[in-house]
Backbone bond lengths (Angstrom), bond angles and torsions (degrees), N, CA, C in turn:
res aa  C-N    CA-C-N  psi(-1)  N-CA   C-N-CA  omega(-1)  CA-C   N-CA-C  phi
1 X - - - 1.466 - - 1.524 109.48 -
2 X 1.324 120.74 131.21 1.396 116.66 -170.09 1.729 101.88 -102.18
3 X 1.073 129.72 167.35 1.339 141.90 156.60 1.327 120.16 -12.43
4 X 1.384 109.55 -83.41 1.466 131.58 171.06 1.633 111.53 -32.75
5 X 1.470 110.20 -34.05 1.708 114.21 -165.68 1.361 97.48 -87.91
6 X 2.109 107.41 -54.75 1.756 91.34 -177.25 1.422 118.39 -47.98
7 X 1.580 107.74 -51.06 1.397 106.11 -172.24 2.175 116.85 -38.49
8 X 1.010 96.75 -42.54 1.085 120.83 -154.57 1.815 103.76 -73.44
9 X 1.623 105.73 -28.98 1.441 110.80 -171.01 1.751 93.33 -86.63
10 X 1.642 103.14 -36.16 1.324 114.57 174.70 1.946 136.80 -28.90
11 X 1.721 72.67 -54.16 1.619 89.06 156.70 0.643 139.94 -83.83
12 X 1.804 140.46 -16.59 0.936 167.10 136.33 1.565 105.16 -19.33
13 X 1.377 103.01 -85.36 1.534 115.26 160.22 1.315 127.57 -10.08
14 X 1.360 113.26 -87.46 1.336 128.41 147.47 1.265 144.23 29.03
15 X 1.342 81.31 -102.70 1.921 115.01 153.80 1.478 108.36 -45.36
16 X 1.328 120.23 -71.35 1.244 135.76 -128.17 1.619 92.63 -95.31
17 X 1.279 130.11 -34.94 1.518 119.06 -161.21 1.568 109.72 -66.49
18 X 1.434 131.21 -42.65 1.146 133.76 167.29 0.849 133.19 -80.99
19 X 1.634 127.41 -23.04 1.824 131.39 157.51 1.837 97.09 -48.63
20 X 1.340 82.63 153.10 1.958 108.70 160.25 1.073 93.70 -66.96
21 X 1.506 157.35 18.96 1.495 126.28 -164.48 1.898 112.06 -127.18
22 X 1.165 88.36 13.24 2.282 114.00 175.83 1.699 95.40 62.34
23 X 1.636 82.86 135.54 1.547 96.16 166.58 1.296 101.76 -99.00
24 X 1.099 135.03 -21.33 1.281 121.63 169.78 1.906 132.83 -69.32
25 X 1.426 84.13 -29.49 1.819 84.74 152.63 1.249 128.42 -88.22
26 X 1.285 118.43 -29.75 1.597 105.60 151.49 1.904 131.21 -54.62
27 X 1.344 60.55 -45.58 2.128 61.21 165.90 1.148 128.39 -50.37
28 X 1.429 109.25 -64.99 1.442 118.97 165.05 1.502 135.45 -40.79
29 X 1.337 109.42 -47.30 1.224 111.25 170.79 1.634 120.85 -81.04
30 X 1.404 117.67 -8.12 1.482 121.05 -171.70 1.554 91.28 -111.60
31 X 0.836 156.42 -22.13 1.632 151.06 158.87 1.837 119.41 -39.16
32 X 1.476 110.87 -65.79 1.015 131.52 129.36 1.317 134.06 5.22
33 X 1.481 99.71 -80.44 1.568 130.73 -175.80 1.767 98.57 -61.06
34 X 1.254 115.77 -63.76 1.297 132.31 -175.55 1.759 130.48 -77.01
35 X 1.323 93.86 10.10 1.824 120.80 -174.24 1.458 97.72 57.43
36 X 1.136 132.72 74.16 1.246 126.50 152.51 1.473 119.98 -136.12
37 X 1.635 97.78 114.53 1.526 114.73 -162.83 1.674 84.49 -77.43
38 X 1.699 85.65 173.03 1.469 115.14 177.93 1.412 115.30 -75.99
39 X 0.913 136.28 88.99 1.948 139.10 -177.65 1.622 104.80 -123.81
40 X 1.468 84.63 138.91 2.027 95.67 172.42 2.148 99.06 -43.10
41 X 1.062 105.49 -40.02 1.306 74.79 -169.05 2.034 113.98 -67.22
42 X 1.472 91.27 -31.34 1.500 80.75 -177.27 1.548 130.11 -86.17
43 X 1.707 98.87 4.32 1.279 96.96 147.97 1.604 123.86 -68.78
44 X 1.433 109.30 -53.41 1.553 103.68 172.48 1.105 114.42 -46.27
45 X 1.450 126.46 -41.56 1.324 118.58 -166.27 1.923 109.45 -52.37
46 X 1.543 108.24 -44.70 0.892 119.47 -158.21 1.828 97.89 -66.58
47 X 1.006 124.55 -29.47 0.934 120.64 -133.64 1.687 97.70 -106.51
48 X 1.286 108.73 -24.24 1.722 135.46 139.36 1.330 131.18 -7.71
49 X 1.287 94.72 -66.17 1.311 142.49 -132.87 2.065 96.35 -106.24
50 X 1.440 96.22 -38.24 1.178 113.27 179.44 1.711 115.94 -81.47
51 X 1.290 98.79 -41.05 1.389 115.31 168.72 1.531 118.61 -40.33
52 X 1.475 83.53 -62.26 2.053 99.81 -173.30 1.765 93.11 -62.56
53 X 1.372 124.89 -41.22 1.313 105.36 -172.25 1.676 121.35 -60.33
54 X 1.398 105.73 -29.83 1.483 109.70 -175.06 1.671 99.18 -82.21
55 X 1.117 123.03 -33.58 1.494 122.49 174.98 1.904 107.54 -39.42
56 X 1.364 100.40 -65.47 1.537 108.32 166.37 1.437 131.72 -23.45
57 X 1.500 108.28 -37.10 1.467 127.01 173.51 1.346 106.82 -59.19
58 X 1.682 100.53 -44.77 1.220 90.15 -153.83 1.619 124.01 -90.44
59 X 1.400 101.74 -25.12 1.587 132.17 134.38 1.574 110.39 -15.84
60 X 1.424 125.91 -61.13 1.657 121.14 -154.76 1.568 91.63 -111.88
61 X 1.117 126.81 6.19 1.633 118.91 177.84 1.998 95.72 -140.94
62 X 1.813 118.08 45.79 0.819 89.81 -163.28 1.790 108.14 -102.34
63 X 1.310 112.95 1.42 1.417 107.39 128.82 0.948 159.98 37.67
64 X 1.535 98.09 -102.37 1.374 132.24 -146.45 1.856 83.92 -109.88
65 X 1.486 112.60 -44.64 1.523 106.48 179.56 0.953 127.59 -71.65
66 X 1.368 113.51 -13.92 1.798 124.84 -178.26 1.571 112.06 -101.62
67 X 1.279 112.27 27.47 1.830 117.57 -147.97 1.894 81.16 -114.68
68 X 1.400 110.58 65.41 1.680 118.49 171.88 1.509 110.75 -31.04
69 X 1.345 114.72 -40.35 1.552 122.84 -149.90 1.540 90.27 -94.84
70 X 1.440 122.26 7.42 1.298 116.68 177.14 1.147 119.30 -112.05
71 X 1.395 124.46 44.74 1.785 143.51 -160.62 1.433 106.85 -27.05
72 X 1.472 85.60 -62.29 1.765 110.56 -164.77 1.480 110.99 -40.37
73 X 1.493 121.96 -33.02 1.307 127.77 -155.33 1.637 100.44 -85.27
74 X 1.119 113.45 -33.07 1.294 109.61 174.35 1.695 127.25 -91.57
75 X 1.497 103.98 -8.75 1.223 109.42 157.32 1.789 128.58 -65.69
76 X 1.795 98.73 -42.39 1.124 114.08 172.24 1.588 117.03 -58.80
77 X 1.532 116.47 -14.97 1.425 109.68 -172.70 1.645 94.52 -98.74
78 X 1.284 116.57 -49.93 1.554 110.74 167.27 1.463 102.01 -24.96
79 X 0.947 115.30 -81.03 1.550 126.88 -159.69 1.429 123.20 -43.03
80 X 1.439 92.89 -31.26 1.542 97.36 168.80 1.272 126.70 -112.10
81 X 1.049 113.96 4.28 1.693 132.29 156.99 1.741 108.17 -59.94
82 X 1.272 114.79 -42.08 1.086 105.52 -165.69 1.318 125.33 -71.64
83 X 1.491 126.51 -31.02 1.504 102.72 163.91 1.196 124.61 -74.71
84 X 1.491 140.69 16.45 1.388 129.80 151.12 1.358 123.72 -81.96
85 X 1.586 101.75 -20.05 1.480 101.12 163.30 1.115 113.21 -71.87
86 X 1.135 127.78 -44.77 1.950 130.58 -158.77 1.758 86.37 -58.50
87 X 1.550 112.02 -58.02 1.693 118.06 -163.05 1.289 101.96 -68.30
88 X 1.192 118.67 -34.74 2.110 98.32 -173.44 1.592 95.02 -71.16
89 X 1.496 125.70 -57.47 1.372 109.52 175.64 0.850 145.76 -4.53
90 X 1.160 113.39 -73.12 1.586 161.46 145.98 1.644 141.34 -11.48
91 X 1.611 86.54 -63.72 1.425 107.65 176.52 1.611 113.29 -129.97
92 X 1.386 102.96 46.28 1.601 117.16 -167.09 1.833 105.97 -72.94
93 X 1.516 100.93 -28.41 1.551 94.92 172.81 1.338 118.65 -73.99
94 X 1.407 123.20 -53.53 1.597 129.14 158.11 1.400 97.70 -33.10
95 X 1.060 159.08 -104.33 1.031 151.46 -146.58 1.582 117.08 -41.05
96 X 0.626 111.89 -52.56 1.659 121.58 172.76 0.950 103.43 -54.16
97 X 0.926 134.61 -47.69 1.891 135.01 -159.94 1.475 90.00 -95.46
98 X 1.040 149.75 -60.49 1.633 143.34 155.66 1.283 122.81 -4.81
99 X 2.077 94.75 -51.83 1.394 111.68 -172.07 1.591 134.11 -61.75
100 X 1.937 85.45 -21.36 1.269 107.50 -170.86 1.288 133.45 -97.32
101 X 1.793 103.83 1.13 1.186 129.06 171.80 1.890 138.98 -107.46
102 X 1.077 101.77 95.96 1.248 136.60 -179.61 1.510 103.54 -37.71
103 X 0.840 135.72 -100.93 1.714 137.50 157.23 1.674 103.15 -6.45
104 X 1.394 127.97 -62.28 1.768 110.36 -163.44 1.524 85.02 -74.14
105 X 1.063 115.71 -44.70 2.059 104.48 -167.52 1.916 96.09 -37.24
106 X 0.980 98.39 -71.86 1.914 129.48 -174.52 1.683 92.04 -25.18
107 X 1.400 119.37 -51.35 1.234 128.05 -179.09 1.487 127.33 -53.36
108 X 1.115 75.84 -49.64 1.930 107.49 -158.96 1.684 87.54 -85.25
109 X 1.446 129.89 -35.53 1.514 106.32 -175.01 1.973 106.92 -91.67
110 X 1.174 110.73 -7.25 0.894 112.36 149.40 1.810 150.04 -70.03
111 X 1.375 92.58 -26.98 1.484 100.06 159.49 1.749 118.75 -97.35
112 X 1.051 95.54 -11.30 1.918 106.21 161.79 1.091 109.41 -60.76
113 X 1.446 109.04 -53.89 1.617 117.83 173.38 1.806 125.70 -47.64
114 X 1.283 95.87 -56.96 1.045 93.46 174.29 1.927 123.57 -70.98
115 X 1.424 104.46 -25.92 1.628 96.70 158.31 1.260 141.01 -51.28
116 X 1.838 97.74 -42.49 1.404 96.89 177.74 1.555 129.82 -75.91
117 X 2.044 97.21 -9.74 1.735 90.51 -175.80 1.335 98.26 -80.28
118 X 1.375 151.60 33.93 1.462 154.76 -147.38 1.728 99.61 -158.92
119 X 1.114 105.66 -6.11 1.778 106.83 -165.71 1.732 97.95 -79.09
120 X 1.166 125.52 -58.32 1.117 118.38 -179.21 1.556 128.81 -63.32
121 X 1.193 99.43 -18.69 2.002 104.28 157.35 1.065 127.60 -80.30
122 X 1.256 114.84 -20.71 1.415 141.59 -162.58 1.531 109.48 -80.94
123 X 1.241 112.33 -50.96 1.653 116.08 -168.12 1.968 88.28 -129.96
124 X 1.202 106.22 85.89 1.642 106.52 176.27 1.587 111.38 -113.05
125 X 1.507 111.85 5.89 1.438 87.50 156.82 1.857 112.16 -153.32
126 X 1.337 95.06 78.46 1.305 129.47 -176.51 1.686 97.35 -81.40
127 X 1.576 111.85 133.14 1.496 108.21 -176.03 1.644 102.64 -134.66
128 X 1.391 118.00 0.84 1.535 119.36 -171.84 1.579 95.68 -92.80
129 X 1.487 109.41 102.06 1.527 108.64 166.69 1.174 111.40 -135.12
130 X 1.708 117.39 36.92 1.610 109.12 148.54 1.659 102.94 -137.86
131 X 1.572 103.84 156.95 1.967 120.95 -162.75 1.795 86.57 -63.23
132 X 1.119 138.64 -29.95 1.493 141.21 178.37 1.609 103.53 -55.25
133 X 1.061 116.38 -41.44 1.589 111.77 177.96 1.274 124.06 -80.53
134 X 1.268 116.17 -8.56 2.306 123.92 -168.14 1.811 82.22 -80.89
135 X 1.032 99.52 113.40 1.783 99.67 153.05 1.201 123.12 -78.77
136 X 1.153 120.16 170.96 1.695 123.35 168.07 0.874 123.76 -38.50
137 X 1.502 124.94 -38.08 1.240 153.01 -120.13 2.083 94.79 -109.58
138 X 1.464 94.24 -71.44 1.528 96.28 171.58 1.660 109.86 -91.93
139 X 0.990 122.85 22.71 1.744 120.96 154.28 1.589 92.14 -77.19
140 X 1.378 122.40 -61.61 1.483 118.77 -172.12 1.386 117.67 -41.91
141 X 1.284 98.44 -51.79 1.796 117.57 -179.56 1.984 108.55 -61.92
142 X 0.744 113.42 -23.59 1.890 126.93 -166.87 1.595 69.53 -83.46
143 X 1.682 129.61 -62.87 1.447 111.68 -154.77 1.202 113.60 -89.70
144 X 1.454 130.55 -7.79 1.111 131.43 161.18 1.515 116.57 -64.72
145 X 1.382 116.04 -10.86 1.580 110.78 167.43 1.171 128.75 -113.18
146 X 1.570 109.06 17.45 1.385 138.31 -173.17 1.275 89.27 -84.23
147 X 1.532 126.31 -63.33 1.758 147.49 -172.16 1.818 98.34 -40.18
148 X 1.167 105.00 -23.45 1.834 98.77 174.11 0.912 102.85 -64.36
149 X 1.424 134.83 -74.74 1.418 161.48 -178.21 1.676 103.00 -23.41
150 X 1.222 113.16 -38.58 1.884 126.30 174.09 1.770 109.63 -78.11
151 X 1.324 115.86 -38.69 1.496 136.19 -175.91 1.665 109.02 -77.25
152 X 1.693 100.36 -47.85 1.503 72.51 -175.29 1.985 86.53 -136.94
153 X 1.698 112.35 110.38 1.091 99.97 152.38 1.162 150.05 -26.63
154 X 1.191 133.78 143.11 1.310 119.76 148.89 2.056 95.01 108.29
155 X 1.427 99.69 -16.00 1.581 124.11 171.58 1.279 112.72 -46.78
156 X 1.081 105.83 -68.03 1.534 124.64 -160.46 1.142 141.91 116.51
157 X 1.321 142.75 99.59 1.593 116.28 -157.46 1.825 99.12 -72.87
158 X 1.391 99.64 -40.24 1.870 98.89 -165.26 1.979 86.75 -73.25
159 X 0.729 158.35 -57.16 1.388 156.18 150.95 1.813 114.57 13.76
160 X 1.773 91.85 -80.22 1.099 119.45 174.68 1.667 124.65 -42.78
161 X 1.657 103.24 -63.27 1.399 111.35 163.75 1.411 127.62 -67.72
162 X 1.086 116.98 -30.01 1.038 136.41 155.89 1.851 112.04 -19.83
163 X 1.612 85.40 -79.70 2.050 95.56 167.94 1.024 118.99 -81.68
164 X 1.197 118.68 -4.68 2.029 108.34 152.73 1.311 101.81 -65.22
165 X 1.232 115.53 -54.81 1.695 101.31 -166.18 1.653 124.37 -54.84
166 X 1.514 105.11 -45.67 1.417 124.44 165.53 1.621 97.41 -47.57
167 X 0.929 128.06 -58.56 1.183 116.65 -141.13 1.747 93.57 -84.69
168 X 1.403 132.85 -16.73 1.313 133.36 167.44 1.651 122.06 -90.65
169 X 1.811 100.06 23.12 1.167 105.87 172.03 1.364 94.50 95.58
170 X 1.292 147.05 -102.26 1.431 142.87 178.74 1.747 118.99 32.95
171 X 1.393 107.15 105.68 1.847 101.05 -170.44 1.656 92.72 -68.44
172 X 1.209 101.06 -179.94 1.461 115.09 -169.19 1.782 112.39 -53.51
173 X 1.566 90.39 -65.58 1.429 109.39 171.31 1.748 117.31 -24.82
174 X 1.613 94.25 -57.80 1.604 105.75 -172.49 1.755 106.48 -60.46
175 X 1.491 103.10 -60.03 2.033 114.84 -173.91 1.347 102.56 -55.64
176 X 1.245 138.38 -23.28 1.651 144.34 149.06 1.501 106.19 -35.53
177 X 1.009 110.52 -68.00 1.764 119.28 -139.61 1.736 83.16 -85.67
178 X 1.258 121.20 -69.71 1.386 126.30 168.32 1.742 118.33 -5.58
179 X 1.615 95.82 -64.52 0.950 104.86 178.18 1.683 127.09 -75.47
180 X 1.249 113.69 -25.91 1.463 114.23 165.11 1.683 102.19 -61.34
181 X 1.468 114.85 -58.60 1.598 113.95 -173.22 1.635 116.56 -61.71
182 X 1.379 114.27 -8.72 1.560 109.72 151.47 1.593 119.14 -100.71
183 X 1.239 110.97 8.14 1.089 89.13 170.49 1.541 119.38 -91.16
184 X 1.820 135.09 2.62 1.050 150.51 -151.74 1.418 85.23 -85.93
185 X 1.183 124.48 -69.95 1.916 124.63 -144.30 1.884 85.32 -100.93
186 X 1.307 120.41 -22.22 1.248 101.38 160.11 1.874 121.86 -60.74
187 X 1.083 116.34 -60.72 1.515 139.65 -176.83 1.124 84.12 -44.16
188 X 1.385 112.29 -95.95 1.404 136.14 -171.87 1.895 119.62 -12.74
189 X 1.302 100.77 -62.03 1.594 120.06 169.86 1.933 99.89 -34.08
190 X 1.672 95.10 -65.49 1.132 133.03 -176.55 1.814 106.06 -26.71
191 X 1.298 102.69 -81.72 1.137 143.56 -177.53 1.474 118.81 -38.94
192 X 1.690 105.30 -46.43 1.348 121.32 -179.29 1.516 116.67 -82.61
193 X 1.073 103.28 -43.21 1.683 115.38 160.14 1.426 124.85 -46.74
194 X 1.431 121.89 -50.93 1.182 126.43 -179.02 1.865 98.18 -75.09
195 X 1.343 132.83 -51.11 1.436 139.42 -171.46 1.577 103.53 -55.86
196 X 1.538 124.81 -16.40 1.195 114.84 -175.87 1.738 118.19 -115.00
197 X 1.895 102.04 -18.21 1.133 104.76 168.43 2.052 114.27 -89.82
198 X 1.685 104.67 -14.39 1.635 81.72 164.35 1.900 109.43 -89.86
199 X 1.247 116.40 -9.69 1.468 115.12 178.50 1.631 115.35 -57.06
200 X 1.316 95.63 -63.85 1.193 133.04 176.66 2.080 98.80 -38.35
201 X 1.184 122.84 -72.95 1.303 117.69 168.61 1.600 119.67 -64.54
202 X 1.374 137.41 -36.68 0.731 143.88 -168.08 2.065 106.18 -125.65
203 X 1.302 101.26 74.59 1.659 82.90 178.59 2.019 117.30 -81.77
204 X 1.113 93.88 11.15 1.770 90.46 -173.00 1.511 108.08 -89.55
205 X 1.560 109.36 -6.72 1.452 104.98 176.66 1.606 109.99 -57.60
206 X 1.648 114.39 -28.48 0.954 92.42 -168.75 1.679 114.36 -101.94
207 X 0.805 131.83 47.01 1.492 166.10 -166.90 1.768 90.89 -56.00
208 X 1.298 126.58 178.34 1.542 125.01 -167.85 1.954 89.35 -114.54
209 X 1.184 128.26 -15.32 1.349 118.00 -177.04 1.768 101.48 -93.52
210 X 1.115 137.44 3.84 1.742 153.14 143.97 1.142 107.31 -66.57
211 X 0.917 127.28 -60.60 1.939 139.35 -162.23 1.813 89.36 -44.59
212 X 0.982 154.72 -77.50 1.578 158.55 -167.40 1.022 104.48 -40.78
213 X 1.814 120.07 -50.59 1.686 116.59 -175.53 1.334 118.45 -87.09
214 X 1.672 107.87 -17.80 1.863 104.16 159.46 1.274 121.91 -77.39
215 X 1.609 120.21 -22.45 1.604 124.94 -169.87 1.509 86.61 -81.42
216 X 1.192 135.45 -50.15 1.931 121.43 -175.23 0.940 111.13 -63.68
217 X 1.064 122.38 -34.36 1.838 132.95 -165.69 1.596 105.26 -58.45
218 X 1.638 105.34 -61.66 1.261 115.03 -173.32 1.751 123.83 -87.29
219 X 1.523 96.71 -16.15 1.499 111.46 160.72 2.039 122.77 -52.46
220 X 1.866 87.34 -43.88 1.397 93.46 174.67 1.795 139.40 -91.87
221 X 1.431 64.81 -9.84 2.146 93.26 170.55 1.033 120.63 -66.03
222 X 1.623 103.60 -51.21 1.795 113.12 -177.54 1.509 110.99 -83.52
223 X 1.476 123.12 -19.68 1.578 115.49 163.11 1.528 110.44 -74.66
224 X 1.338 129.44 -57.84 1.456 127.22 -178.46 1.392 104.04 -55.39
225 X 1.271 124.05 -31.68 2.089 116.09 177.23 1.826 100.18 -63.40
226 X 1.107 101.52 -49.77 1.778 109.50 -161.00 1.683 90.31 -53.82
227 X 1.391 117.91 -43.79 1.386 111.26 -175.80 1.473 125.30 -53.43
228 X 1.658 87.10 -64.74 1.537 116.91 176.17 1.851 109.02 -36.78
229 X 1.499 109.09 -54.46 1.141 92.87 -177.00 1.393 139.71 -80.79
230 X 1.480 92.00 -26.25 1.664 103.85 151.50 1.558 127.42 -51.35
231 X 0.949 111.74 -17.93 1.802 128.24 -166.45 1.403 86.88 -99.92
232 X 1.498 165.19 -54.97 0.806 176.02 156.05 1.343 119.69 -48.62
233 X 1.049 141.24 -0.54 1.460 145.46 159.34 1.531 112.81 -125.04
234 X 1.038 124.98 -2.64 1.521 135.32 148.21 1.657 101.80 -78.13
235 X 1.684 124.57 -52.56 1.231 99.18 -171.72 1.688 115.66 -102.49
236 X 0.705 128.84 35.40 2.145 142.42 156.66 1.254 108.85 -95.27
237 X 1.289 135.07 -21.24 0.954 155.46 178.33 1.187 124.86 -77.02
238 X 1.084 106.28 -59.55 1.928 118.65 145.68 1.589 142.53 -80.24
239 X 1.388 95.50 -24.76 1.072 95.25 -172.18 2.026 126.90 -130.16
240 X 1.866 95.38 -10.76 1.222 115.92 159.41 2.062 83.93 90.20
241 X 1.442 81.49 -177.71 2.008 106.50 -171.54 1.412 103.24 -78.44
242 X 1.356 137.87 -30.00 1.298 130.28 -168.02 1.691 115.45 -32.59
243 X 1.315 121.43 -59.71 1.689 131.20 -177.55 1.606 90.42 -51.11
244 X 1.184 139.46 -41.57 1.179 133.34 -165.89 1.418 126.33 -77.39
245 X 1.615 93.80 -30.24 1.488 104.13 176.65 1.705 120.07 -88.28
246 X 1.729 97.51 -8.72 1.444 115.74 -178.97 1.545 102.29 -70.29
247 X 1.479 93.74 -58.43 1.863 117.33 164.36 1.577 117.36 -12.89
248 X 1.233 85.68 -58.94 1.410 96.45 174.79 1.382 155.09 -39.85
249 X 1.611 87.90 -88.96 1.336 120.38 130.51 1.671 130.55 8.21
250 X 1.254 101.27 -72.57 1.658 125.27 -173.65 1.227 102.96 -103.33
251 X 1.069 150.06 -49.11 1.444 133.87 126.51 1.173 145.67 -3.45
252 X 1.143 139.17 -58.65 1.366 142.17 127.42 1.467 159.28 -60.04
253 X 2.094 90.57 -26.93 1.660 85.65 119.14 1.183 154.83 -43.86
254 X 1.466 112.92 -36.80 1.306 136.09 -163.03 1.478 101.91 -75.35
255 X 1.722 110.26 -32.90 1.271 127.84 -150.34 1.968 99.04 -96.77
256 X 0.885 105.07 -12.82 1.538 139.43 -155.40 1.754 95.06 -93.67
257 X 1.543 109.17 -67.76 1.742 111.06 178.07 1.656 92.66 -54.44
258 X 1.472 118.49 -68.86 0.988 118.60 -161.68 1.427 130.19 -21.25
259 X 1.575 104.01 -60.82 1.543 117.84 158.29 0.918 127.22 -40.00
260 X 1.590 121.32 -70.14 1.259 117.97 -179.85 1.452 126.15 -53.15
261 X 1.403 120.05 -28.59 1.864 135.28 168.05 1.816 97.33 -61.25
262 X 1.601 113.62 -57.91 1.670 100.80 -158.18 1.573 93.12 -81.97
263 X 1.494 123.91 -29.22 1.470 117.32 -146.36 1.247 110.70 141.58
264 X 1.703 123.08 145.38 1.375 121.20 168.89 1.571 105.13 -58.42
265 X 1.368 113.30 -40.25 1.491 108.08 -170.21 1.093 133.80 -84.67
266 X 1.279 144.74 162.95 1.521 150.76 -170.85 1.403 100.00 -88.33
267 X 1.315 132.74 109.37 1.430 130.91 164.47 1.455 111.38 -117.33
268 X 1.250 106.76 150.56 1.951 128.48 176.18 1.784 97.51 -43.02
């Protein structure tokens, strides 16, 4: 992987991990796009890269994470962490084989799309807009719709949780923030697992002539996230999901010809 590409997946990253709009279909289709085959290292890379983005979270809400006397809040993320663990477990082959398909992603971010231009009619009189009000009860439910986001690529995890929260009442503002603060021990879980099962087979990825293209990689992930998400909770706020679901839309169409011209499948 040369410079030009980390940088480039970097931003990708970035942007994309906390929008409704999947980093994993951007990935896919910009890997590809940019000649970058599938190698243990660029799984780590990816996975890097992902790290520094959730770091960012924790950076601009850090707060709220260091707020000891606030037990509950981290119980509530336990709680809803857990059915993505039970389902990635679980259904780790489905996923893979999901992962590898270009056409259902294309699909699936297309009917995301079209959910979210419907989101703001949809849930219009939502009144829970502080983390003191999510009970146990719909923390579970927020992560029980996270488990889509594992089922059908190309979903979204911030997407996904996103309309759990809406849909448990949660104003926009709140199913935002929610959803960034599950995405930490979600990702994270995530993150560490994959960093030890490509290490673990492959330990030369992490070799000292890598170390330069993971330190930029993830240097530029966690500044473009800090942006991204700031840019994104200023504008839901004003202006609701529609641009996002437009995003989509044309996007995965786009992603949609593509397939069908190279192939349903993702090849090197």
């Amino acid at each position: 992987m040369s410079y030009i590409q980390a940088i480039i997946i970097a931003i990708i990253e970035g942007i994309t991990e906390f929008l409704p709009i999947s980093s994993t279909a951007h990935m896919k289709m910009a890997n590809p796009l940019i000649h970058v085959a599938e190698t243990p290292f660029v799984d780590l890379f990816e996975v890097v890269i992902q790290l520094a983005a959730i770091l960012s979270i924790v950076v601009i809400y850090w707060k709220r994470f260091i707020d000891f006397k606030n037990i509950s809040l981290y119980i509530k993320l336990v709680v809803a962490v857990i059915p993505a663990l039970v389902v990635g477990a679980l259904l780790k082959k489905h996923i893979d084989v999901a992962l590898s398909n270009l056409t259902f992603i294309s699909c699936v971010m297309i009917g995301g799309g079209i959910l979210l231009l419907f989101m703001d009619k949809l849930f219009t009189s939502n009144t829970i807009e502080k983390e003191e009000q999510i009970t146990y009860l719909k923390a579970f439910m927020i992560g029980g719709f996270q488990t889509l986001s594992i089922l059908l690529p190309g979903l979204s995890r911030s997407a996904a949780t996103i309309i759990g929260g809406m849909s448990q009442k949660l104003t926009r503002n709140l199913a935002a923030e929610f959803s960034f603060f599950l995405a930490v021990p979600t990702m994270f879980a995530a993150s560490v697992k994959s960093f030890w099962d490509v290490y673990k087979d492959h330990p030369e990825v992490l070799e000292v002539n890598n170390m330069s293209v993971l330190s930029i990689g993830a240097i530029i992930s966690f500044i473009v996230a800090l942006l991204a998400v700031k840019f994104f909770i200023g504008y839901v706020q004003k202006h609701g999901f529609r641009l996002f679901g437009w995003y989509r839309i044309i996007l995965g169409t786009s992603f949609l010809i593509f397939s069908i011209y190279f192939g349903t499948h993702i090849t090197e």
